[in-house]
C-alpha positions in Angstrom: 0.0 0.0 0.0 1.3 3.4 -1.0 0.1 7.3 0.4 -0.9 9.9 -1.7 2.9 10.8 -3.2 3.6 7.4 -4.2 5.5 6.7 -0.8 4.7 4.0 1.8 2.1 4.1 3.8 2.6 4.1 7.1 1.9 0.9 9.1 -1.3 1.6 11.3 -0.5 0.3 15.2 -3.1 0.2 18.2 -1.5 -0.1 21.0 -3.1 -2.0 24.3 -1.6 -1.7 27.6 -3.2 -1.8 31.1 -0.1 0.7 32.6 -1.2 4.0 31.4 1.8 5.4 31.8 3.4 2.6 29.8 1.0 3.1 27.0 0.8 7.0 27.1 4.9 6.4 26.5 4.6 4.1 24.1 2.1 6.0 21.8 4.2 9.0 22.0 7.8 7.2 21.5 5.7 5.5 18.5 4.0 7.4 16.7 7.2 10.1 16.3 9.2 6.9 14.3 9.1 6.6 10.7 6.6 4.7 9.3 4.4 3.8 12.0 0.9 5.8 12.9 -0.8 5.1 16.4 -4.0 4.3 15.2 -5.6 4.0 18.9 -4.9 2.4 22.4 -6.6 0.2 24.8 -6.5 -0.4 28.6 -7.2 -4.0 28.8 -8.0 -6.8 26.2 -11.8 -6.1 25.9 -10.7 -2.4 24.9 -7.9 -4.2 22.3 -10.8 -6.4 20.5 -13.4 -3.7 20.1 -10.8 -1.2 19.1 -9.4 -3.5 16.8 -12.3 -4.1 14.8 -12.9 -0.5 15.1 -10.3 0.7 13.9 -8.5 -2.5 11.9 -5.0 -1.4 12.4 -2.5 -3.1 10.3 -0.7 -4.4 14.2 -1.6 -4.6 17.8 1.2 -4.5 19.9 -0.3 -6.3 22.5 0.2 -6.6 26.6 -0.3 -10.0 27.5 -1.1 -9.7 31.3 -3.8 -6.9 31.6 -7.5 -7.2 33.1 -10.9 -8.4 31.7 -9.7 -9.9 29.6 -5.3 -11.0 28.9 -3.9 -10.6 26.3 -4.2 -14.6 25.1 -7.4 -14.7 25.3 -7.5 -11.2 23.0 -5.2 -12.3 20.6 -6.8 -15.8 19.7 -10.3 -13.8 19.6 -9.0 -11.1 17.1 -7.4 -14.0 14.9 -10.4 -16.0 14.7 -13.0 -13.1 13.5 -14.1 -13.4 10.4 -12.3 -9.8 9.1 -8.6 -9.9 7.9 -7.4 -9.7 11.4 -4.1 -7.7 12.6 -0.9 -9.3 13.0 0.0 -8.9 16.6 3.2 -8.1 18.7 3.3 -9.4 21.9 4.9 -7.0 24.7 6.1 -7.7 27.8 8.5 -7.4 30.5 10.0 -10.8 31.0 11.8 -13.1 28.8 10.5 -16.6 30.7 7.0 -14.8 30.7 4.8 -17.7 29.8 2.1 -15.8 29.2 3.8 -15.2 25.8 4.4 -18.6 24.6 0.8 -19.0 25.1 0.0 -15.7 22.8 2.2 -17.1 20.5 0.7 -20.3 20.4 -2.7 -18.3 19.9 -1.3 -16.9 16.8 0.7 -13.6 17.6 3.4 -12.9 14.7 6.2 -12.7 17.9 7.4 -10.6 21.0 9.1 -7.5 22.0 10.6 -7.1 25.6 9.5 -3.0 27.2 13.0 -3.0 28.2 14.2 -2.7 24.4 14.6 0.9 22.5 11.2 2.3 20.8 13.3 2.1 17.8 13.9 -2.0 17.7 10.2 -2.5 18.7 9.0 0.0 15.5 11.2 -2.0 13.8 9.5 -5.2 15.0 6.2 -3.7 14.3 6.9 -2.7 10.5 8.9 -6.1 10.2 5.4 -8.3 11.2 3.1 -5.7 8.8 5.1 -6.6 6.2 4.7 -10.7 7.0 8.1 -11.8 8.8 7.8 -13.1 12.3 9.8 -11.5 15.1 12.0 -14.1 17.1 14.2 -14.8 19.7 15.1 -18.4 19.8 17.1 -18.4 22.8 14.7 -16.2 24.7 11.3 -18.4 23.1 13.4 -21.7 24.1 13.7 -20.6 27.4 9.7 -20.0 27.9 8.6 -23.3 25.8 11.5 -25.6 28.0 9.8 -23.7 31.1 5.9 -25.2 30.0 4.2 -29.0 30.2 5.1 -30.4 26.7 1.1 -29.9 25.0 2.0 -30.3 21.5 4.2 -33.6 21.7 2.1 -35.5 19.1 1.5 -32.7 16.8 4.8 -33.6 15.0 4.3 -37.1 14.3 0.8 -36.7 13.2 2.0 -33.7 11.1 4.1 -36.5 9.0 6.7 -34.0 7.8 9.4 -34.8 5.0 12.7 -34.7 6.0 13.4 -31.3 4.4 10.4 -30.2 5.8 11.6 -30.2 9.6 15.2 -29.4 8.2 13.0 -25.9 7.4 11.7 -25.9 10.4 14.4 -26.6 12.4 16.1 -23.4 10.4 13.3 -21.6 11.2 13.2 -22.1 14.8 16.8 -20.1 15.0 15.6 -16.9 13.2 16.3 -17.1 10.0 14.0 -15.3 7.1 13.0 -17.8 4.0 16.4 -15.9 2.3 18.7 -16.9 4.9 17.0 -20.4 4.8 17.5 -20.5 0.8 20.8 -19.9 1.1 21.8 -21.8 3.9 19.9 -25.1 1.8 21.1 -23.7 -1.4 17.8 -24.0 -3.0 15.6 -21.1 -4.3 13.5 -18.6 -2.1 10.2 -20.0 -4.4 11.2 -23.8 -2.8 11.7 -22.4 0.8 8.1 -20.4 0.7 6.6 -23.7 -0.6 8.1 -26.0 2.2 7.0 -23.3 4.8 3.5 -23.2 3.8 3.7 -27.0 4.1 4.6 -27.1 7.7 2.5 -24.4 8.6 -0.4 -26.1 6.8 0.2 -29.8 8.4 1.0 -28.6 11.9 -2.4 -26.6 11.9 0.2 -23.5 12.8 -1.4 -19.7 12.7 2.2 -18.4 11.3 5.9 -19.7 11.6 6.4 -18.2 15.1 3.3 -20.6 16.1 5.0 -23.6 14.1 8.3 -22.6 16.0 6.8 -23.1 19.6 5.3 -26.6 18.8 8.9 -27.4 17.3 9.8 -26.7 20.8 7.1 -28.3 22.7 7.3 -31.4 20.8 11.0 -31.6 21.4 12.1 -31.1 17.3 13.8 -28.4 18.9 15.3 -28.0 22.3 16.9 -24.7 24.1 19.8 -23.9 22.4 20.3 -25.6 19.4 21.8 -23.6 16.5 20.8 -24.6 13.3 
């Protein structure tokens, strides 16, 4: 999508926090980087949903532990509604927060810690509006290894080639579908195929999801490097 002058457009964001000072920050710090417009904000996750299909923001950069309703719960809601729904950023203040591997399971695009500088997470933000994933394999290993193993059979029912959890493995350590090319020596149009394969036998909302049930079903384990 383009503006007016050919450039563009800038990548709508609502932003839902409980900590109104944390939100009022992050709306201002926001909306003054390049390329990102704060559509609108929300105080808990019933706010996020309505004000989400209000206002159909390109991303949510979402609060996972906030009242009425968490940020799970509001992420899996938004993702199954009928509308295109918003990819969403998780944000939050701990790395072995749980409560994000469970968002991420739900279908958010990845996480951002508060800690980091507003320009990393606008860079996450325009990086999931533009369909990449935002991970942290050491951080996400961490949280899965930390959770009750859920998704141990989803990898054997899934019935994946070889190649196919070779992708995924690659996946699970950050690399983009270029990187993965490369590093298999194959073509980009080959690497896009095999990743809409996994995501279409494990049932997975996006390649973060497919990473965390890499990790719960042990494919993957804390620390491993391609």
């Amino acid at each position: 999508m383009s503006g007016a002058d050919g450039s563009p457009a800038p990548v709508t964001l609502l932003i839902a926090d409980d900590d109104e000072v944390t939100r009022s920050g992050l709306c201002t710090l926001l909306a003054a980087q390049p390329g990102i417009a704060v559509a609108g904000e929300a105080a808990d996750g019933v706010e996020a949903v309505e004000q989400a299909r209000l206002l159909r923001p390109d991303v949510v950069l979402m609060d996972v532990r906030m009242p009425r309703r968490n940020g799970i719960e509001a992420t899996r809601l938004l993702l199954a509604g009928p509308e295109e729904p918003p990819k969403v950023v998780v944000i939050t203040t701990f790395e072995n927060d749980g409560y994000v591997t469970a968002a991420l399971g739900a279908g958010a695009s990845g996480f951002v810690l508060k800690r980091l500088p507003v320009r990393q997470i606008a860079e996450a933000v325009r990086v999931v509006a533009a369909g990449e994933a935002v991970l942290f394999p050491a951080a996400l290993g961490r949280m899965v290894a930390a959770r009750p193993r859920g998704s141990a059979e989803a990898l054997p029912k899934a019935a994946l080639t070889v190649r196919e959890e070779g992708v995924l493995r690659l996946m699970a350590t950050g690399l983009s579908n270029p990187e993965i090319a490369q590093s298999l020596t194959v073509s980009l149009e080959t690497v896009k195929t095999h990743v809409g394969n996994v995501l279409t036998k494990l049932g997975a909302q996006n390649r973060t999801h497919a990473v965390v049930i890499a990790y719960e079903s042990g494919l993957v384990v804390p620390g491993f490097a391609g």
